[in-house]
ROTI-780033 format. One record per residue (C-alpha): residue number from 1; residue in three letters; x, y, z. Coordinates in steps of 0.5 Angstrom, whole numbers, always signed. Example, Ala and Ser with C-alpha at 12.3 -4.5 7.8 and 13.67 -1.06 7.14 Angstrom:
<recs>
rec num 1, residu ala, c1 +25, c2 -9, c3 +16 .
rec num 2, residu ser, c1 +27, c2 -2, c3 +14 .
</recs>
This chain:
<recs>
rec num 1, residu unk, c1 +31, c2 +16, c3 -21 .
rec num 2, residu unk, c1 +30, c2 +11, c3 -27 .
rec num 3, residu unk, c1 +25, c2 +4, c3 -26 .
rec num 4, residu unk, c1 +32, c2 -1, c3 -26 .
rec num 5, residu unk, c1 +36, c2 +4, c3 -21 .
rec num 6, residu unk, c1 +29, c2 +3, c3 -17 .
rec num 7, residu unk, c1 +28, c2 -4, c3 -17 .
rec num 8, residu unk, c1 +35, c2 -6, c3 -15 .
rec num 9, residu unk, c1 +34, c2 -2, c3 -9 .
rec num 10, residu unk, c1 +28, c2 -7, c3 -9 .
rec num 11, residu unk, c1 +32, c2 -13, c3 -10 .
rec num 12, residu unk, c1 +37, c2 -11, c3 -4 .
rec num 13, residu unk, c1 +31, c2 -12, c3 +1 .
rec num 14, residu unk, c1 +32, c2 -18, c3 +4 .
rec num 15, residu unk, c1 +27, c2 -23, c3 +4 .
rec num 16, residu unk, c1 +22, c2 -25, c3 +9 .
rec num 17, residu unk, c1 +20, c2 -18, c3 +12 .
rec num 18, residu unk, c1 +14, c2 -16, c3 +15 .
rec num 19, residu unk, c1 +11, c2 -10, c3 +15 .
rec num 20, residu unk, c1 +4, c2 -8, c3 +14 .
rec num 21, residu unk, c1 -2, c2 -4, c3 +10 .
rec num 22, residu unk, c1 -3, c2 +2, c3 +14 .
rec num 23, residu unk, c1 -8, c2 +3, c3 +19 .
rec num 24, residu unk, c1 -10, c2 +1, c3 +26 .
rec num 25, residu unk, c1 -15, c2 +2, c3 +31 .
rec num 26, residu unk, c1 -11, c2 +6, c3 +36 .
rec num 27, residu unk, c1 -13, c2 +13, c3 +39 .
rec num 28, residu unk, c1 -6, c2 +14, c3 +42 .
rec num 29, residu unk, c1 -2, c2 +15, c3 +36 .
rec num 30, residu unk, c1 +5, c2 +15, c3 +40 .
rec num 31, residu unk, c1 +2, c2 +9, c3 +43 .
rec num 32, residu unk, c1 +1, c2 +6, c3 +35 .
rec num 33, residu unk, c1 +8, c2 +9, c3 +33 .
rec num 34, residu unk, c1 +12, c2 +5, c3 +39 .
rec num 35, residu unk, c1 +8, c2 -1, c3 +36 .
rec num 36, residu unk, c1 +9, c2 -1, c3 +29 .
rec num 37, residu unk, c1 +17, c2 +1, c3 +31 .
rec num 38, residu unk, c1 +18, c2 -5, c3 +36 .
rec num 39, residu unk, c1 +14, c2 -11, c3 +32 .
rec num 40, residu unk, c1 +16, c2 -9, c3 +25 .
rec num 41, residu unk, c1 +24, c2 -7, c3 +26 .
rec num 42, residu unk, c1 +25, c2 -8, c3 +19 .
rec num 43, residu unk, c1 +21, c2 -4, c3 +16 .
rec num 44, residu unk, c1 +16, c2 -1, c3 +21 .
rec num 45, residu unk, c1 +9, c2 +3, c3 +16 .
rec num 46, residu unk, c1 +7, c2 +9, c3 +19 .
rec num 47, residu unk, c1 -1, c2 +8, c3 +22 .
rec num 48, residu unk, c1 -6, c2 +12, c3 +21 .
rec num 49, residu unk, c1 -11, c2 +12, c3 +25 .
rec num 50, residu unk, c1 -18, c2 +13, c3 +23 .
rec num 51, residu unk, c1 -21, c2 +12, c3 +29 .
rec num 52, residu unk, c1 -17, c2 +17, c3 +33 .
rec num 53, residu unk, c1 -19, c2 +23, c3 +28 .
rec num 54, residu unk, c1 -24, c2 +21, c3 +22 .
rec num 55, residu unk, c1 -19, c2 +26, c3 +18 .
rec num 56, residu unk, c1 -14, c2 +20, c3 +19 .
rec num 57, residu unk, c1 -19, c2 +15, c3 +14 .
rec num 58, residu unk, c1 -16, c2 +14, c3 +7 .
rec num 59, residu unk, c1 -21, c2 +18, c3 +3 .
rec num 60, residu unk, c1 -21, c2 +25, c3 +8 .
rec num 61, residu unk, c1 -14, c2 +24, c3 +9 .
rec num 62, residu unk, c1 -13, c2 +24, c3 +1 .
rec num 63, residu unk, c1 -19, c2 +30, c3 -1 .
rec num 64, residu unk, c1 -16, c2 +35, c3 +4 .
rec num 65, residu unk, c1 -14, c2 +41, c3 +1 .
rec num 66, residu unk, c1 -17, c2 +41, c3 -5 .
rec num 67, residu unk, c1 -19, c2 +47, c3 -8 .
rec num 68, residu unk, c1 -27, c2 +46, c3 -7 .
rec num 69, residu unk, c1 -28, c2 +39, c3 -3 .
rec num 70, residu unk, c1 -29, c2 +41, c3 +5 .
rec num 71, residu unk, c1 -26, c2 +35, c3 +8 .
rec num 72, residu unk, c1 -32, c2 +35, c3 +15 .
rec num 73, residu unk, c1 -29, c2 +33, c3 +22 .
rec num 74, residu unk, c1 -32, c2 +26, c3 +21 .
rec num 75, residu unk, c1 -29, c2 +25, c3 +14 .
rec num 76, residu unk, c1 -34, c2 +27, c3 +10 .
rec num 77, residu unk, c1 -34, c2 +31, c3 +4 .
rec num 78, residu unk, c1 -37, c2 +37, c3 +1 .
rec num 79, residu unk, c1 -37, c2 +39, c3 -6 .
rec num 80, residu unk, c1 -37, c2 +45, c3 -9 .
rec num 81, residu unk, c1 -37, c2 +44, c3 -16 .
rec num 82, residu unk, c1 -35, c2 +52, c3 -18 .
rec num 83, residu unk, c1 -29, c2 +51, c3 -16 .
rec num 84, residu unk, c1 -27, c2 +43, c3 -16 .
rec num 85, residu unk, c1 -21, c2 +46, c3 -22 .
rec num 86, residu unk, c1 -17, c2 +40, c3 -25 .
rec num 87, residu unk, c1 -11, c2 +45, c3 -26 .
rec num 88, residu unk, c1 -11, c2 +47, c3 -18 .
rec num 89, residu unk, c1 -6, c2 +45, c3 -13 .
rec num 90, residu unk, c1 -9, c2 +42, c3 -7 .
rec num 91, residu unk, c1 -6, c2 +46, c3 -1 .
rec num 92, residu unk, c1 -3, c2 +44, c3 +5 .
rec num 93, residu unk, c1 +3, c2 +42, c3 +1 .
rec num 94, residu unk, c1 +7, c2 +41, c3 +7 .
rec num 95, residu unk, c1 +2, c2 +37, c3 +10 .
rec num 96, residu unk, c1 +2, c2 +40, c3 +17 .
rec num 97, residu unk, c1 -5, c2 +39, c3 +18 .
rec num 98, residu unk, c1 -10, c2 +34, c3 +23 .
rec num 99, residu unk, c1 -11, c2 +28, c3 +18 .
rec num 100, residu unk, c1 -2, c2 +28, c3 +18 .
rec num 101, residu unk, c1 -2, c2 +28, c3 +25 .
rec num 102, residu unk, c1 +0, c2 +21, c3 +26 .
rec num 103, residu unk, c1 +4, c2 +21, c3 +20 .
rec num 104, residu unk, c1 +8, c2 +27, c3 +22 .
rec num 105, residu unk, c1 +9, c2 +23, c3 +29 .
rec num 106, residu unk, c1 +12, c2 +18, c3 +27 .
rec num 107, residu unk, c1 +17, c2 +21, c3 +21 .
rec num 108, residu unk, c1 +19, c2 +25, c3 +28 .
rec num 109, residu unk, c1 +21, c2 +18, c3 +31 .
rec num 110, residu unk, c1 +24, c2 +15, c3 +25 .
rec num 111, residu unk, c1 +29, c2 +21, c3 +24 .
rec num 112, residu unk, c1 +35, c2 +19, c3 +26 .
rec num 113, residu unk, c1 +34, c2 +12, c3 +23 .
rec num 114, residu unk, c1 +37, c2 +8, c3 +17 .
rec num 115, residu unk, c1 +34, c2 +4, c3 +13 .
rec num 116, residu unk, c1 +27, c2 +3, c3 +10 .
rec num 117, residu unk, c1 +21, c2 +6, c3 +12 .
rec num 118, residu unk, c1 +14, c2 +5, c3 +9 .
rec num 119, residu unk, c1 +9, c2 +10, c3 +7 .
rec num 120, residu unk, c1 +2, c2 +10, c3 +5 .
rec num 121, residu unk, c1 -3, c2 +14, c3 +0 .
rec num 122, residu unk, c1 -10, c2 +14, c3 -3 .
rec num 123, residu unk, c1 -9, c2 +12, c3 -10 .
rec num 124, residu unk, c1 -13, c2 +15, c3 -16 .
rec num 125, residu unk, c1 -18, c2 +11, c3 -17 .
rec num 126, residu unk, c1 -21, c2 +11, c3 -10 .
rec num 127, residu unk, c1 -20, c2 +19, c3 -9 .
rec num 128, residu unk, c1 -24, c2 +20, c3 -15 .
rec num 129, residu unk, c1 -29, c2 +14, c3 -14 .
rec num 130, residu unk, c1 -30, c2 +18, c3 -7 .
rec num 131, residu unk, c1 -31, c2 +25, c3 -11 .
rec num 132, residu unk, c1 -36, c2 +22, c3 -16 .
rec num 133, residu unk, c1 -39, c2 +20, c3 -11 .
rec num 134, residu unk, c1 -40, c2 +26, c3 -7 .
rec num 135, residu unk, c1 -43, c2 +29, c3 -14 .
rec num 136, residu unk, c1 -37, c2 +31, c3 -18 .
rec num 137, residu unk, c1 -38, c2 +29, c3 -26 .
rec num 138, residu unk, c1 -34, c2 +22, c3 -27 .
rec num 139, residu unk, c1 -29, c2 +26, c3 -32 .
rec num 140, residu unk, c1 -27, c2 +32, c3 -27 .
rec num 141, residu unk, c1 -27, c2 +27, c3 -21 .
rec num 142, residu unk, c1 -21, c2 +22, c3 -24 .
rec num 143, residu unk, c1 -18, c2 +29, c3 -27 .
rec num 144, residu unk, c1 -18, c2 +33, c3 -20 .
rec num 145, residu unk, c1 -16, c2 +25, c3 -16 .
rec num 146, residu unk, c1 -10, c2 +24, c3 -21 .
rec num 147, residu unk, c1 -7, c2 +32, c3 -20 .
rec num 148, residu unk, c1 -8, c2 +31, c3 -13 .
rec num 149, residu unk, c1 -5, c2 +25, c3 -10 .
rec num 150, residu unk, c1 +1, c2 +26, c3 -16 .
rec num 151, residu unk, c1 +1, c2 +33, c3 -12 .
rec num 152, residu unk, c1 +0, c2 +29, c3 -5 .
rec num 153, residu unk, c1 +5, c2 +25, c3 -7 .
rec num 154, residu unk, c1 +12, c2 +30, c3 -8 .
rec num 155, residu unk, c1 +10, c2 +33, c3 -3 .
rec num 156, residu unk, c1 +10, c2 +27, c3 +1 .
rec num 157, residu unk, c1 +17, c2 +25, c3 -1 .
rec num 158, residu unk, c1 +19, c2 +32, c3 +0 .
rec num 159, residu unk, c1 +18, c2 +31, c3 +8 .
rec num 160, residu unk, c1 +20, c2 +25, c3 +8 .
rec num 161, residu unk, c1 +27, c2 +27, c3 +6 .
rec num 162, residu unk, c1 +27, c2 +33, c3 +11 .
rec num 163, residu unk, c1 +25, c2 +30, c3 +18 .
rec num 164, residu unk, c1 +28, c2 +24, c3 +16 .
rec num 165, residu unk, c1 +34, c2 +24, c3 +11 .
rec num 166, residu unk, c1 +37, c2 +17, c3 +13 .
rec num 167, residu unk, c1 +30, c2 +13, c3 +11 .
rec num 168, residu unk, c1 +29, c2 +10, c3 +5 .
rec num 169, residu unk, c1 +22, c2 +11, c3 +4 .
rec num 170, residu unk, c1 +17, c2 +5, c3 +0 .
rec num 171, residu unk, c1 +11, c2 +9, c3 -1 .
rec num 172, residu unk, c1 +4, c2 +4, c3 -3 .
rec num 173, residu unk, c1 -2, c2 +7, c3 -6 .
rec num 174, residu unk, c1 -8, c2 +4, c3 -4 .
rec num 175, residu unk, c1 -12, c2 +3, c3 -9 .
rec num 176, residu unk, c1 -18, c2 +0, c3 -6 .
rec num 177, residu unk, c1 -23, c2 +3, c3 -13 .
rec num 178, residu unk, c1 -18, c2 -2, c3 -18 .
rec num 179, residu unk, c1 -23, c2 -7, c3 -15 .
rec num 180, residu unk, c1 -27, c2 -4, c3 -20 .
rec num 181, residu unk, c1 -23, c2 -6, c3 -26 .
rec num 182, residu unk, c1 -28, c2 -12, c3 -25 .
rec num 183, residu unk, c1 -35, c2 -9, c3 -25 .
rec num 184, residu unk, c1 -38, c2 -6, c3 -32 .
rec num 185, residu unk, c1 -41, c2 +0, c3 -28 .
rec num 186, residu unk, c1 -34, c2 +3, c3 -27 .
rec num 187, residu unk, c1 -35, c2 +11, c3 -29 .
rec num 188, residu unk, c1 -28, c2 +11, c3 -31 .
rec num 189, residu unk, c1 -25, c2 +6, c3 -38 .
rec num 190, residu unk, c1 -20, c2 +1, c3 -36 .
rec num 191, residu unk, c1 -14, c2 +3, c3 -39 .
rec num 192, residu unk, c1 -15, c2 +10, c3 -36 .
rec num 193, residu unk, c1 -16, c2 +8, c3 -29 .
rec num 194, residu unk, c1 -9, c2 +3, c3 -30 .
rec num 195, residu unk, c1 -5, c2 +11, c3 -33 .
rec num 196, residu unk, c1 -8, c2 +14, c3 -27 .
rec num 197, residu unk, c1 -5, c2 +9, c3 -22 .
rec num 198, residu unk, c1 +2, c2 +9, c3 -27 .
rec num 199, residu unk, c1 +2, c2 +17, c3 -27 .
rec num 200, residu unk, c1 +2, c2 +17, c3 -20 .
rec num 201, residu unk, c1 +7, c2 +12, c3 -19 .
rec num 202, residu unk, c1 +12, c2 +15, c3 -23 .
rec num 203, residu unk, c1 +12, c2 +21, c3 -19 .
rec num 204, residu unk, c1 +13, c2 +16, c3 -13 .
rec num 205, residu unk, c1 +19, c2 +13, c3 -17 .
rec num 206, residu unk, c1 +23, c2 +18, c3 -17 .
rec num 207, residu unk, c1 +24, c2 +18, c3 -9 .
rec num 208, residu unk, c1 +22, c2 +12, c3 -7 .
rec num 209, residu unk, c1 +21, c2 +4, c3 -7 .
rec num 210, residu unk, c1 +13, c2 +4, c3 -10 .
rec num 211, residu unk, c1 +8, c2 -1, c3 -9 .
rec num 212, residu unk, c1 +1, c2 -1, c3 -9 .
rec num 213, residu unk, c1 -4, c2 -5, c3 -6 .
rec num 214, residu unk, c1 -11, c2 -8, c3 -8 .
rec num 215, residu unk, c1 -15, c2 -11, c3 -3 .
rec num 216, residu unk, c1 -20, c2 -15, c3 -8 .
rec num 217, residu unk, c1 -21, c2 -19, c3 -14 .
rec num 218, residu unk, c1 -19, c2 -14, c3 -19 .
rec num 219, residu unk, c1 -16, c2 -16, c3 -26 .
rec num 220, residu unk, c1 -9, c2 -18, c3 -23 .
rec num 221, residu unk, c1 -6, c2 -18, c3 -31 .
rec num 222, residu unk, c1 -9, c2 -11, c3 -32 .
rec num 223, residu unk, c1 -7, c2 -7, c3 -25 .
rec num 224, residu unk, c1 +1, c2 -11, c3 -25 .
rec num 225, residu unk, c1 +1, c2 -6, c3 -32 .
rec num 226, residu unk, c1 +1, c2 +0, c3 -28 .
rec num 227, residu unk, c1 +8, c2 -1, c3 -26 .
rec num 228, residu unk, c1 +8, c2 -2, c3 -18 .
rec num 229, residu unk, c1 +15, c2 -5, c3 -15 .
rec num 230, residu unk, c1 +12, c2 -9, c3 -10 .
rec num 231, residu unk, c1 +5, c2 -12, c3 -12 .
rec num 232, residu unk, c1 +2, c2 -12, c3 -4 .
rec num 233, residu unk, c1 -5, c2 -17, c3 -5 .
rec num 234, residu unk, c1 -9, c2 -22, c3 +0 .
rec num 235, residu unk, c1 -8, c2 -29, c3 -1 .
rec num 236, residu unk, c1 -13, c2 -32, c3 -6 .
rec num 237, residu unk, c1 -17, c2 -27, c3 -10 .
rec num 238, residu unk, c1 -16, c2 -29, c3 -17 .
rec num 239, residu unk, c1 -8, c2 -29, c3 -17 .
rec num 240, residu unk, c1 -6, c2 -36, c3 -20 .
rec num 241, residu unk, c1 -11, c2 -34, c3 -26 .
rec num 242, residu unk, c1 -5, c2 -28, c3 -27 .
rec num 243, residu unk, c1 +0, c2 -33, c3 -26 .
rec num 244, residu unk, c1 +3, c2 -33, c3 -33 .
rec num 245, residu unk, c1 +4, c2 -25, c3 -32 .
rec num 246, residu unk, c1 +6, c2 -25, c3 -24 .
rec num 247, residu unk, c1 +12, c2 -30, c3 -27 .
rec num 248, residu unk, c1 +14, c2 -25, c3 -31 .
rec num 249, residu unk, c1 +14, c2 -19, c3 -27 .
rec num 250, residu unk, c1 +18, c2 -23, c3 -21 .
rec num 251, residu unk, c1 +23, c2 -24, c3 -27 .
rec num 252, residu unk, c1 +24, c2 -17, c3 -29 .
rec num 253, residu unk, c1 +25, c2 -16, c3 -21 .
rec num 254, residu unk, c1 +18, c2 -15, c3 -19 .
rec num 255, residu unk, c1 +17, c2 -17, c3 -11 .
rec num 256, residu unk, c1 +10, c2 -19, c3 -8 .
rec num 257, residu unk, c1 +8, c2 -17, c3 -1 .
rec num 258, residu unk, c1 +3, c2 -23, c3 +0 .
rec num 259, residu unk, c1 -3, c2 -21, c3 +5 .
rec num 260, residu unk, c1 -2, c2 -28, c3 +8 .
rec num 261, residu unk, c1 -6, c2 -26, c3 +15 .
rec num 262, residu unk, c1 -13, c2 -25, c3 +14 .
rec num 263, residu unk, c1 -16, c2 -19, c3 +17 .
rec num 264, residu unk, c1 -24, c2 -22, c3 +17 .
rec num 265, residu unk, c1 -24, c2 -28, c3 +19 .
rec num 266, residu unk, c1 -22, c2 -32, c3 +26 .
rec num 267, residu unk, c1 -14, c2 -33, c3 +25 .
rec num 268, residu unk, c1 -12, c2 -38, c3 +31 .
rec num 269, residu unk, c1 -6, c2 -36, c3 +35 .
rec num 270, residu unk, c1 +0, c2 -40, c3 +33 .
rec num 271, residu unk, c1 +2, c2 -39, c3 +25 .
rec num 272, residu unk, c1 +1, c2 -46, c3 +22 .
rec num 273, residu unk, c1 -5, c2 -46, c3 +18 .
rec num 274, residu unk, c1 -2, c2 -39, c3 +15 .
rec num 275, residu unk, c1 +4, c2 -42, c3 +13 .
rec num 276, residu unk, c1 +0, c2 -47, c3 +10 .
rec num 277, residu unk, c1 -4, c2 -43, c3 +6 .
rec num 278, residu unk, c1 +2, c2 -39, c3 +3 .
rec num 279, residu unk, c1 +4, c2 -45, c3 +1 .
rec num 280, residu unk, c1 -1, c2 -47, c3 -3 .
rec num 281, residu unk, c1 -2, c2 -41, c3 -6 .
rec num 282, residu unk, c1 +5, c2 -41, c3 -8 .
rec num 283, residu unk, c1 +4, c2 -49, c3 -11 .
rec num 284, residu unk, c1 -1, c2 -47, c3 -15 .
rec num 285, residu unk, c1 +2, c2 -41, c3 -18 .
rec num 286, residu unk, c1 +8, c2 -45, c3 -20 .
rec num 287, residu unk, c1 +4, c2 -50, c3 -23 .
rec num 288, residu unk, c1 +1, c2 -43, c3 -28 .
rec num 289, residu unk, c1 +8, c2 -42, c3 -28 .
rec num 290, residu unk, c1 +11, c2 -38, c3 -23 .
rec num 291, residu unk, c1 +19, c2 -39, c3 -21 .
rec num 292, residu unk, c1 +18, c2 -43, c3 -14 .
rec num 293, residu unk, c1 +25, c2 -39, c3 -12 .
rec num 294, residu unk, c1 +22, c2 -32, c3 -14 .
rec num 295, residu unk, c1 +16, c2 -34, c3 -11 .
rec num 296, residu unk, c1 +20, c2 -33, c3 -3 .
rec num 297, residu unk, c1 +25, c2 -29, c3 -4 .
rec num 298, residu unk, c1 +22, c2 -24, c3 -7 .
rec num 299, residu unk, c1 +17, c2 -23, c3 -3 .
rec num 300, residu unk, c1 +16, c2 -19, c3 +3 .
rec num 301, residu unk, c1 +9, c2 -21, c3 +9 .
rec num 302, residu unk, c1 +3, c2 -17, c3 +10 .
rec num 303, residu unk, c1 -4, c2 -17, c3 +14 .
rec num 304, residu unk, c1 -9, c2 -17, c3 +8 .
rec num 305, residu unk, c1 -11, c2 -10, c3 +9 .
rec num 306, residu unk, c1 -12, c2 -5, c3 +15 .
rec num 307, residu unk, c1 -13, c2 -6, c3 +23 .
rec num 308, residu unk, c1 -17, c2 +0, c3 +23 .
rec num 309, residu unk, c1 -24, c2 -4, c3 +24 .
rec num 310, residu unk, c1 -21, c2 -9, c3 +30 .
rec num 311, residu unk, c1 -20, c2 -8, c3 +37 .
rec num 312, residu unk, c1 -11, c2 -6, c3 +38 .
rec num 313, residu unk, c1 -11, c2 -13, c3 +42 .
rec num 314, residu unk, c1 -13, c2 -16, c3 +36 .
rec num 315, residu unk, c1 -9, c2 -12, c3 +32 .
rec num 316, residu unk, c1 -4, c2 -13, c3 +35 .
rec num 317, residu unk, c1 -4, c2 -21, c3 +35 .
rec num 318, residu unk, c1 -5, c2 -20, c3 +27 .
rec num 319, residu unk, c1 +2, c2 -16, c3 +26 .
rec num 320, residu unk, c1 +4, c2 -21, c3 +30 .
rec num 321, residu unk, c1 +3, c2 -27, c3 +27 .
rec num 322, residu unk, c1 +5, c2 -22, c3 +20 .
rec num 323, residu unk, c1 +12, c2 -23, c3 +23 .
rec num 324, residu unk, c1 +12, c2 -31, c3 +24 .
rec num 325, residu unk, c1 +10, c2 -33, c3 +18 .
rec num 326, residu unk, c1 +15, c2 -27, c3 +16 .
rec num 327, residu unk, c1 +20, c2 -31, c3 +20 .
rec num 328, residu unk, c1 +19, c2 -38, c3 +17 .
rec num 329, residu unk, c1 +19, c2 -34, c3 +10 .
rec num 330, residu unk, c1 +26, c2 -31, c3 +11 .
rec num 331, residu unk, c1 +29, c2 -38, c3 +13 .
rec num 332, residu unk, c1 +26, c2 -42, c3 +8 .
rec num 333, residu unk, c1 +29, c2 -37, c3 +3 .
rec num 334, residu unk, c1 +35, c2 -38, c3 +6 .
rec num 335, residu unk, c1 +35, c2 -45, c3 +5 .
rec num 336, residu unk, c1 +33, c2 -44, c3 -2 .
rec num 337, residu unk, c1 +38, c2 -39, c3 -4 .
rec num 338, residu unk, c1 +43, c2 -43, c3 -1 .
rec num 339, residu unk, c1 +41, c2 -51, c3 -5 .
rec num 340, residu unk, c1 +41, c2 -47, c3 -12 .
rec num 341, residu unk, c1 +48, c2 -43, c3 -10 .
rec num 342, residu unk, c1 +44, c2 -36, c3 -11 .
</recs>
């Protein structure tokens, strides 16, 4: 599928939707996936559930299969250099295996459903960060990440379109590892880390909506080159230094997931002060720019980053609050599209 017939399907969201990054506390993934499917009736993300099965984390999850990464039971990995083959195809091309377990869950209870969806996978950088780490050289680390996770990503459009055929999916890479693109030590050039990214967002535009998520300060201008449909940030984190490149990337369709509720630090019960902080952060973007009416109705609403790490109460208030701020978004787009005749 072209980029121009993808981000039509992207204008087609109605603004103001919630959804959320992926990951949650839960050890009962039928309980997660009723969650994720009564609060966010719009577009409900599949959970992973890390603390269910450590096979569930974002790193063990992407290096499983590869040919010459053990993936251990508590997620850790194992490398044998021998055989860690940049030309390899990683196995379990069907991802029926423990670390999909949830995801298989809930494209099970989404089959008969019409509409969006949304999907996750580990974006290059951040496997290949994880596999240098574990003692494979920089350049056969991000060589075997790219050829993995662009592997990973057919394969889960693939599914997706078998178990649930009426779905549209929107699939994020997250990319944790892009907060690097800031520190001199990265062991991969910075160009190179934004083809990886783009590469495996290709293989992802041709079935589905594509977004990509950074949970820090990056260098916003550099990663929104990378071609991502919908840019999914935390609120702050350098964005207004990028104003002038994200107005021209809303104007060329580009929508934003704003991560408007923190996820590390005390949120309050009621969506006031969330809203409020959205609202400034978009008064300053307009100030570098930014086009005030694109700013709200080309954005979607997310919690900053994943839920794993909180109590499922707590997860559950924040994905709350997600759909509130949600809501007042929706109805302040309207509005605007309504004043300008749009």
């Amino acid at each position: 599928m072209g980029n121009e017939a993808a981000q039509a399907r992207v204008i087609g969201f109605v603004p103001g939707v919630d959804t959320s990054i992926g990951s949650l506390p839960h050890r009962d993934a039928a309980a997660a996936v009723d969650l994720v499917l009564s609060r966010q009736t719009r577009l409900p993300a599949a959970p992973s559930l890390p603390q269910r099965s450590p096979l569930e984390g974002m790193v063990a999850q992407a290096a499983w299969g590869i040919p010459g990464v053990d993936v251990a039971a508590d997620g850790s990995l194992d490398l044998h250099l021998d055989q860690l083959d940049p030309e390899a195809e990683p196995g379990d091309d069907a991802l029926a295996g423990e670390p999909f377990h949830t995801l298989r869950l809930f494209l099970d209870a989404v089959a008969g459903r019409e509409g969006p969806i949304k999907l996750q996978l580990t974006g290059p950088v951040t496997l290949g960060l994880a596999l240098h780490a574990a003692g494979a050289d920089a350049d056969r680390a991000f060589a075997v990440a790219g050829r993995a996770v662009r592997s990973r990503a057919a394969a889960l459009l693939d599914l997706t379109r078998s178990a649930a055929p009426g779905c549209e999916p929107v699939v994020f890479l997250d990319e944790p590892g892009l907060t690097g693109l800031l520190h001199p030590d990265l062991p991969i050039d910075r160009e190179a880390a934004i083809d990886l990214t783009s590469s495996a967002l290709a293989v992802l535009e041709r079935g589905a909506i594509t977004g990509l998520h950074v949970c820090g300060p990056t260098d916003w201008k550099l990663v929104i080159q990378s071609g991502p449909q919908i840019l999914s940030a935390p609120l702050g984190l350098g964005l207004a230094d990028a104003a002038d490149t994200l107005g021209r990337y809303l104007d060329d369709g580009g929508w934003i997931a704003w991560g408007a509720v923190p996820t590390d630090e005390p949120i309050g019960s009621s969506p006031g002060r969330l809203w409020r902080q959205l609202s400034a952060a978009w008064c300053e973007l307009v100030q570098g720019g930014c086009d005030p009416v694109l700013l709200r109705t080309h954005a979607l609403v997310t919690p900053a980053c994943g839920l794993a790490n909180h109590g499922t109460s707590q997860a559950e208030r924040v994905l709350g609050l997600t759909r509130q701020v949600a809501a007042r978004l929706h109805d302040q787009a309207i509005g605007v599209r309504l004043a300008v005749g749009a």
